[in-house]
C-alpha distance (Angstrom), angle and dihedral (degrees) to the residues before:
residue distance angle dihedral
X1 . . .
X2 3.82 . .
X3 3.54 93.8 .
X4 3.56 91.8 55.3
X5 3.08 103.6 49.0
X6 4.33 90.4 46.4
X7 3.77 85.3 52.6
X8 4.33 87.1 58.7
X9 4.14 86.9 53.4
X10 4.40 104.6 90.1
X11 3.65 119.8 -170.6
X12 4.21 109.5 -151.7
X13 3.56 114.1 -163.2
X14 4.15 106.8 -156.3
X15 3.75 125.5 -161.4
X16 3.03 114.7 -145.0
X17 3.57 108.7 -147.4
X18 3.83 104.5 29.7
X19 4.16 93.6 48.1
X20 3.92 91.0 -129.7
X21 4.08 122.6 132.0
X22 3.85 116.9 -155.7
X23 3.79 109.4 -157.0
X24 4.01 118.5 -141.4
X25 3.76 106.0 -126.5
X26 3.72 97.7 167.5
X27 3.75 131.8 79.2
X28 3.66 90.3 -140.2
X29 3.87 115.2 29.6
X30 4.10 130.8 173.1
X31 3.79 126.1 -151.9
X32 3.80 115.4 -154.4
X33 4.22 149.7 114.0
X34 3.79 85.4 -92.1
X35 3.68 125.4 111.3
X36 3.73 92.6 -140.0
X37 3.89 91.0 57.3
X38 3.80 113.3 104.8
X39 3.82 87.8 -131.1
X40 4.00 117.5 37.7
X41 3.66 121.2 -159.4
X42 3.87 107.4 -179.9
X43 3.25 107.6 -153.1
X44 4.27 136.9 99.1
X45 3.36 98.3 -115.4
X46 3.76 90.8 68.2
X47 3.72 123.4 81.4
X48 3.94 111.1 -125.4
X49 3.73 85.1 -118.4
X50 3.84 104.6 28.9
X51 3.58 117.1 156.7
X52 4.11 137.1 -22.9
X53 3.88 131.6 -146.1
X54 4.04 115.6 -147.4
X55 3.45 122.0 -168.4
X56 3.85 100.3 -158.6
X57 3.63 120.3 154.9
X58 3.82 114.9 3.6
X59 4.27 83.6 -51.3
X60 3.39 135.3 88.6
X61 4.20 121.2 -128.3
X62 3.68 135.8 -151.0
X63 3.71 121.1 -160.9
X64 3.70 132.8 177.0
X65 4.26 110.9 -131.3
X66 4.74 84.1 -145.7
X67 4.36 75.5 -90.3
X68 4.12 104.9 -177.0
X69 3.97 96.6 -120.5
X70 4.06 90.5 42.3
X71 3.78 125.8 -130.1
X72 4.28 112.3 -100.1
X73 3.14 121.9 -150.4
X74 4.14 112.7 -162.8
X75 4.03 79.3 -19.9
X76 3.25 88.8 -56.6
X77 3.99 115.2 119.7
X78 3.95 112.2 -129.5
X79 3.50 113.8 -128.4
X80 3.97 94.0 163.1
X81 3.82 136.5 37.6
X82 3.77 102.4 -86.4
X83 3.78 131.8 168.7
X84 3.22 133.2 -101.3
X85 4.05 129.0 -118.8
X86 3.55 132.8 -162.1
X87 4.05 108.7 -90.7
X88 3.76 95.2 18.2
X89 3.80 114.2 143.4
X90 3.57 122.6 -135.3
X91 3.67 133.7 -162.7
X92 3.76 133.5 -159.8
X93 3.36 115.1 -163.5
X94 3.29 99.0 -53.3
X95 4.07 148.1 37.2
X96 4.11 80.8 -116.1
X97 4.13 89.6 64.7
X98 3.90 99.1 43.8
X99 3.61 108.8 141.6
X100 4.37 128.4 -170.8
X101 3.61 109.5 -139.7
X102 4.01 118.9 -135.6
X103 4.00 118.6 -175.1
X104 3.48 117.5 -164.9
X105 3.98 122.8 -166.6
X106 3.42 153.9 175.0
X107 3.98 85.5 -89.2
X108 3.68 91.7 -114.1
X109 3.78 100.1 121.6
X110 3.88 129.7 -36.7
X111 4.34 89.0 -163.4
X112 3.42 116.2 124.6
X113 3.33 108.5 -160.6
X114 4.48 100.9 136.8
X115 4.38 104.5 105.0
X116 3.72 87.2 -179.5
X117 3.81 130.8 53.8
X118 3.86 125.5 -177.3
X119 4.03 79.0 -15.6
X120 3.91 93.9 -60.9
X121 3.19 120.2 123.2
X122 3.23 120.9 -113.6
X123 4.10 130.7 -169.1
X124 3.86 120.0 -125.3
X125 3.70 121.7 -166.1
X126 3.50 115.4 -137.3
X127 4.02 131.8 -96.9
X128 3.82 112.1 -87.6
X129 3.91 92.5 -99.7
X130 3.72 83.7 61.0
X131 3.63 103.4 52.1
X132 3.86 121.3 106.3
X133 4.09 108.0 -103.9
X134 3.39 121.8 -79.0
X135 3.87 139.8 -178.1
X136 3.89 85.8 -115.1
X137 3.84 92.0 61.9
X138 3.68 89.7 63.6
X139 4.43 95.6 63.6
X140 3.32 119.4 108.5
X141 3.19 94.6 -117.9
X142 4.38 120.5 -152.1
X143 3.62 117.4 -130.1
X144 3.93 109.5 -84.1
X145 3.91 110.7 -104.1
X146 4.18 81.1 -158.7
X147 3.26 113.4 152.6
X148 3.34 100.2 -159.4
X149 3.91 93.5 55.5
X150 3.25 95.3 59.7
X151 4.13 93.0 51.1
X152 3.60 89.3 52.6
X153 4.25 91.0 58.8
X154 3.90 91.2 45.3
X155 4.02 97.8 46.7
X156 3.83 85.6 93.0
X157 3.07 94.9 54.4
X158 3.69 137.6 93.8
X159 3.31 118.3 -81.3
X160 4.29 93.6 -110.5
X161 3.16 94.5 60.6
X162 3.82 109.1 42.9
X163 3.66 85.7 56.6
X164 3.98 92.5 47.2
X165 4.13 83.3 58.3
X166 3.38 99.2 42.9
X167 3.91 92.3 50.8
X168 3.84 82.0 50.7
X169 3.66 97.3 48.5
X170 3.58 96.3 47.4
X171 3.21 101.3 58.6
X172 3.71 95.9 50.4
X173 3.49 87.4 49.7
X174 4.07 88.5 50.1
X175 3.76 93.2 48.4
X176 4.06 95.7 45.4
X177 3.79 94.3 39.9
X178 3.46 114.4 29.5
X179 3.42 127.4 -171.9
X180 4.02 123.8 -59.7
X181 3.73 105.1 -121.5
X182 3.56 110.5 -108.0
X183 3.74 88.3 -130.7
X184 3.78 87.7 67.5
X185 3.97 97.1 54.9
X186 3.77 113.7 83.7
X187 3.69 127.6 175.4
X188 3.74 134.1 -156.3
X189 3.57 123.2 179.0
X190 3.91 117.0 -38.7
X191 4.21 89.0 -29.8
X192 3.91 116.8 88.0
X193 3.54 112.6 -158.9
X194 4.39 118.3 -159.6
X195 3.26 137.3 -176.0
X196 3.77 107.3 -124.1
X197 3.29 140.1 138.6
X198 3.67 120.2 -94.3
X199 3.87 146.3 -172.2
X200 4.10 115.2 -102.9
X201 3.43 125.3 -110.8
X202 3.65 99.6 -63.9
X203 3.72 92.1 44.1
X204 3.42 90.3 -107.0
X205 3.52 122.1 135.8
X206 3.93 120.3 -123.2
X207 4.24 98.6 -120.0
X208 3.83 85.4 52.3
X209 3.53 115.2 104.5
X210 4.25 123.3 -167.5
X211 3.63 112.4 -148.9
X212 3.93 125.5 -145.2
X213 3.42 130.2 -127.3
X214 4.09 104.6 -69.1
X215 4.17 125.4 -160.0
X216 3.93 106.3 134.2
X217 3.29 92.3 -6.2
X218 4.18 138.6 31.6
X219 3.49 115.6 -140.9
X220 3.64 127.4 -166.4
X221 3.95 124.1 -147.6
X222 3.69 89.0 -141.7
X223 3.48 94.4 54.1
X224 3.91 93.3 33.7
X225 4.05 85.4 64.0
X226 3.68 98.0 40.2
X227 3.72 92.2 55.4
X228 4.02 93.5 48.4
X229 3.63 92.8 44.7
X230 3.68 86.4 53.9
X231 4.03 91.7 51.4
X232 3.93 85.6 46.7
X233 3.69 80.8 62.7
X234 3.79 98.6 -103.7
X235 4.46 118.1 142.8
X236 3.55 107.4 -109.9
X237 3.65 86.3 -131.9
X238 3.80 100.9 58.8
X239 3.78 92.1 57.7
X240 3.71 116.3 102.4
X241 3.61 141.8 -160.4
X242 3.83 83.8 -122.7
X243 3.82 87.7 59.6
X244 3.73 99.6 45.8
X245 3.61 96.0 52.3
X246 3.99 88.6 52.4
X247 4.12 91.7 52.6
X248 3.86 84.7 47.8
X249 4.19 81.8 49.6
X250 3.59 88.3 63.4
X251 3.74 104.6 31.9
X252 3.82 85.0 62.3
X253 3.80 92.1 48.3
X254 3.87 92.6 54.7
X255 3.71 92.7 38.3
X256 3.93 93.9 58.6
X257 3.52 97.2 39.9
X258 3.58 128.1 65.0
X259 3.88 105.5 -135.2
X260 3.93 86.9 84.8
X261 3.75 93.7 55.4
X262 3.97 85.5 39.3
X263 3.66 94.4 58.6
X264 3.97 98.3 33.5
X265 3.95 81.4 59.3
X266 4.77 88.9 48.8
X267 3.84 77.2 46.0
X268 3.94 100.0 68.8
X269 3.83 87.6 60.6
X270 3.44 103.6 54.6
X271 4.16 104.2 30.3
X272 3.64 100.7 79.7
X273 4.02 89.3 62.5
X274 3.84 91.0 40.3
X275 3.84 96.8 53.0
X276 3.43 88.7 45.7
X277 3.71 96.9 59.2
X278 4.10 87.2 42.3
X279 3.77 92.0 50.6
X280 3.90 88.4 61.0
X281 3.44 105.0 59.8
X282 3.68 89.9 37.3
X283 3.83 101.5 -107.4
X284 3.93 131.6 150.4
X285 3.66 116.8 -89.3
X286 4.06 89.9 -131.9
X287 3.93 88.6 75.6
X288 3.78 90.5 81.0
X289 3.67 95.3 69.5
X290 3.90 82.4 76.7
X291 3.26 89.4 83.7
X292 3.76 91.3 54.4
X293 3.91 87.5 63.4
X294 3.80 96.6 39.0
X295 4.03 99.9 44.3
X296 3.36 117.0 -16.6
X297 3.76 93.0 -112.1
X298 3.69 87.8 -63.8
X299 4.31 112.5 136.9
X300 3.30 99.0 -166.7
X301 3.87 94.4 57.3
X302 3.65 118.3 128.6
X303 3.85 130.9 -178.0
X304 4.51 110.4 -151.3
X305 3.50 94.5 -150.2
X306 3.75 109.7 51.5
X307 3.54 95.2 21.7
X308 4.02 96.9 -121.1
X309 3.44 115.4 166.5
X310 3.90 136.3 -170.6
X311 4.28 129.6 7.0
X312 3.39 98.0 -53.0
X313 3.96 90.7 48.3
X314 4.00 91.3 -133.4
X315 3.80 119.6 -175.7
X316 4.22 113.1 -123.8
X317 3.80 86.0 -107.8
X318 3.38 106.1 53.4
X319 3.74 95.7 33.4
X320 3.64 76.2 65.4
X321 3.52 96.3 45.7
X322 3.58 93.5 56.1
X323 3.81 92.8 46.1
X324 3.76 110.6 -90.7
X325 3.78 124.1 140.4
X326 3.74 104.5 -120.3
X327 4.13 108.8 175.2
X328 4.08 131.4 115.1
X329 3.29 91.8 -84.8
X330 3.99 105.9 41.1
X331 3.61 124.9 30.9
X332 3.98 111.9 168.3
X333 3.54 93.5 179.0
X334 4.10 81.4 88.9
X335 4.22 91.0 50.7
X336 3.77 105.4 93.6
X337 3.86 95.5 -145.3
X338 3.87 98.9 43.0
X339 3.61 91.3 51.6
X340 3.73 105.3 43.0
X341 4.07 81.8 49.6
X342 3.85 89.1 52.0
X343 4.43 89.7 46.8
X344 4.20 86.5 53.7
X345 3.84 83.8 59.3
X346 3.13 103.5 38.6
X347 4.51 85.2 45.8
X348 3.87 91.4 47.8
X349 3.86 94.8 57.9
X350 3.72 92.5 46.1
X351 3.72 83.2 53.5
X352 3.96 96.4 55.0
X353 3.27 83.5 51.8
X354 3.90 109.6 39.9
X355 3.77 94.8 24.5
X356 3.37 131.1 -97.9
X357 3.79 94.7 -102.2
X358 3.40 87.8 55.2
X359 3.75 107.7 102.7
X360 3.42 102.2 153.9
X361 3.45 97.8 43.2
X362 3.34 92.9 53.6
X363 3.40 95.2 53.2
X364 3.94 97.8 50.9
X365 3.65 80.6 54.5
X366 4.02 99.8 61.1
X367 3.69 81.7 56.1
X368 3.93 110.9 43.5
X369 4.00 94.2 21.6
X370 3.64 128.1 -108.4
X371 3.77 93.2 -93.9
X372 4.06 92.0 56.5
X373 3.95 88.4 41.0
X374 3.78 94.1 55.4
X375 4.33 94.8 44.4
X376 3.98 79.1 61.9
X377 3.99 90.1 51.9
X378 3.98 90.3 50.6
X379 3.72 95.7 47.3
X380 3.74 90.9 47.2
X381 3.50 89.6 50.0
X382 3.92 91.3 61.4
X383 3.92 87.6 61.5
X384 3.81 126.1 87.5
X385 3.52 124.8 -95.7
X386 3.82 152.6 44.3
X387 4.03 105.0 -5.8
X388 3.67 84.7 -147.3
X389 3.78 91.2 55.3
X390 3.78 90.5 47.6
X391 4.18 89.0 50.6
X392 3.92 89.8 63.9
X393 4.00 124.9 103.2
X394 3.70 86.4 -136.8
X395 4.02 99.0 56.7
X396 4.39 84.9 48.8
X397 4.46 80.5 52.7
X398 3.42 90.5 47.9
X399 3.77 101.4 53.1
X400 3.81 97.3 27.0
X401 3.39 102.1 -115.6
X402 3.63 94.6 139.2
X403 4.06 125.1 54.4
X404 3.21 121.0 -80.0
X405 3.87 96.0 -124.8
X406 4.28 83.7 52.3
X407 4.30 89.8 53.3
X408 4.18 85.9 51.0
X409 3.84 92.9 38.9
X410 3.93 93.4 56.1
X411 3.57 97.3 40.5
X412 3.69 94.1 48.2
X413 4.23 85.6 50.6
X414 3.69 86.9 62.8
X415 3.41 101.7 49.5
X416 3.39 95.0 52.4
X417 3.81 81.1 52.7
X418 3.53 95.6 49.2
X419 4.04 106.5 33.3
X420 4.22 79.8 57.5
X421 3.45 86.0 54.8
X422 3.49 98.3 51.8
X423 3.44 105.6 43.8
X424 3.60 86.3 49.5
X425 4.24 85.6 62.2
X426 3.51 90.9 34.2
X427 4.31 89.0 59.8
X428 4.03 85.4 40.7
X429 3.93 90.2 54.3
X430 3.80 95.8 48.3
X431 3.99 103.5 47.0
């Protein structure tokens, strides 16, 4: 009877920026690069073992495999076997494999209240009035149309009415989701793939709005972003939904974690010299969160592989380019002033070239190059459409015509940029 009643429980993994669901058939399934993984994600930033999903007693796990980038679970990194809940957001990796997760049962129960399984322990996260605080917590949120909610209430009650409710619900679930076309489900293998709507990256829904702290005046994160975008040079029109919700993405990640607060503190010894060298070439102040990204503010940083040195993470070439002594014995992409000087340069002739309003493009370019940055401008330029739309770091996210590493490193800039901002107004509203 157990088995049967395991075999009702589905596990619906939900991207959230392709609108596909992969169903779990497997008791035992593993997420990696690897061919011999049940689910393949082909991409770097996933370990070729990266995470696996159990369904062991009536529950459904979530382990991480010790993958490179980490698995997050509601932007929290797993570090134990933990299980899952209905409308928890996972992340491989990366923001580009974030995935809602829907269970559906036999509408028995959808508590989890069991800590230990098979006498392994097993990590629970805690109810939604125990979670830390999160931009999410502030939406509005509409009243669930969830099914499986509503059987939960009624299984205690008689028999007449549970069915009088679930007649009810079903048809206003039937009328306000219909049916996915059969011609949009395709299969391959053990993986079913549909094309359904799903929640964004922060499992947040796009007509729900999160509201900041209010005393003379109420500010609204939507609009908050929209009108720093649009001082970061950005066209109120070619900012999305889609977009918002993926700043909010990271805004929570920094906010919960304490890098952010970690480098924000490095940043106060380093940012008088920076603005000054910004200020005379005439650049915006904003660019020296790019060093929050790139070092945290840290000189003597140094990355193996591409031989990056300093807080501005300049290459040996262009260091030299830009007029830095780079030899055995002298390296000034380690002296604070030299290098920050060298950055303005380096910013002011991506800005002759991108546009001075172009904050975001100029950005993506101090991490994929100017020469990668403008290929993605030419082959944007071949589709149809507004040019102006075309000319906009968010049309180059949307269609992938920049590197995935460039479309995290931008976004992470600006909330850096923007969670500063707000914590700033949030301190103003509370004294």
């Amino acid at each position: 009877m157990q088995e049967k009643i395991n075999l009702m429980i589905k596990l619906f993994l939900i991207k959230n920026d392709t609108q596909e669901s992969i169903e779990i058939h497997n008791n035992t399934t593993t997420i990696g690069r690897e061919a011999s993984n049940e689910i393949v994600l082909a991409s770097s930033y996933i370990s070729k073992y990266h995470c696996k999903l159990t369904k062991k007693e009536n529950q459904w796990l979530i382990s991480d495999l010790q993958s490179t980038n980490g698995t997050f679970l509601n932007s929290e990194r797993l570090t134990r076997t933990t299980i899952l809940r209905n409308n928890d957001v996972i992340m491989f990796g990366s923001a580009d494999f974030t995935y809602n997760v829907k269970i559906e049962d036999n509408g028995e129960t959808s508590e989890i209240k069991t800590t230990i399984i098979n006498n392994e322990n097993i990590s629970v996260q805690p109810e939604e009035s125990e979670k830390p605080q999160t931009f999410s917590q502030y939406f509005k949120l509409p009243k669930s149309e969830n099914n499986d909610k509503l059987l939960y209430i009624l299984i205690p009650s008689i028999a007449g009415i549970f069915l009088i409710f679930l007649i009810v619900t079903s048809v206003i679930g039937y009328v306000k989701n219909p049916k996915t076309d059969e011609k949009n489900v395709s299969s391959a293998g053990n993986v079913i793939v549909r094309n359904e709507r799903t929640t964004l990256s922060t499992g947040i829904t796009q007509n729900q709005q999160l509201s900041l702290p209010e005393k003379e005046k109420m500010y609204y994160i939507e609009d908050f972003i929209t009108e720093h975008l649009i001082k970061l040079g950005e066209k109120r029109e070619n900012i999305t939904t889609d977009m918002i919700t993926r700043t909010i993405y990271y805004m929570e990640h920094y906010r919960q974690g304490q890098t952010f607060y970690d480098r924000i503190e490095k940043r106060k010894e380093y940012i008088k010299v920076i603005e000054e060298e910004l200020k005379k070439v005439h650049l915006p102040l904003s660019y020296s969160f790019i060093p929050f990204v790139e070092s945290g503010y840290e000189t003597e940083a140094y990355n193996k592989k591409s031989g990056a040195r300093g807080m501005w993470q300049f290459l040996p070439a262009t260091a030299k380019e830009y007029g830095l002594t780079v030899n055995r014995n002298r390296d000034d992409r380690t002296d604070a002033r030299a290098s920050a000087k060298a950055a303005a340069k380096y910013l002011t002739d991506m800005c002759a070239i991108f546009g001075n309003d172009a904050f975001l493009l100029v950005t993506a370019s101090f991490n994929c190059g100017d020469g990668r940055l403008r290929s993605a401008l030419k082959e944007a330029n071949t589709h149809e459409g507004k040019p102006e739309r075309k000319r906009s770091f968010f049309y180059l996210y949307d269609k992938k015509l920049i590197p995935p590493e460039t479309r995290d490193y931008v976004f992470k800039v600006v909330a850096a940029i923007l969670l500063t901002e707000y914590l700033k107004q949030e301190a103003k509203t509370e004294n």
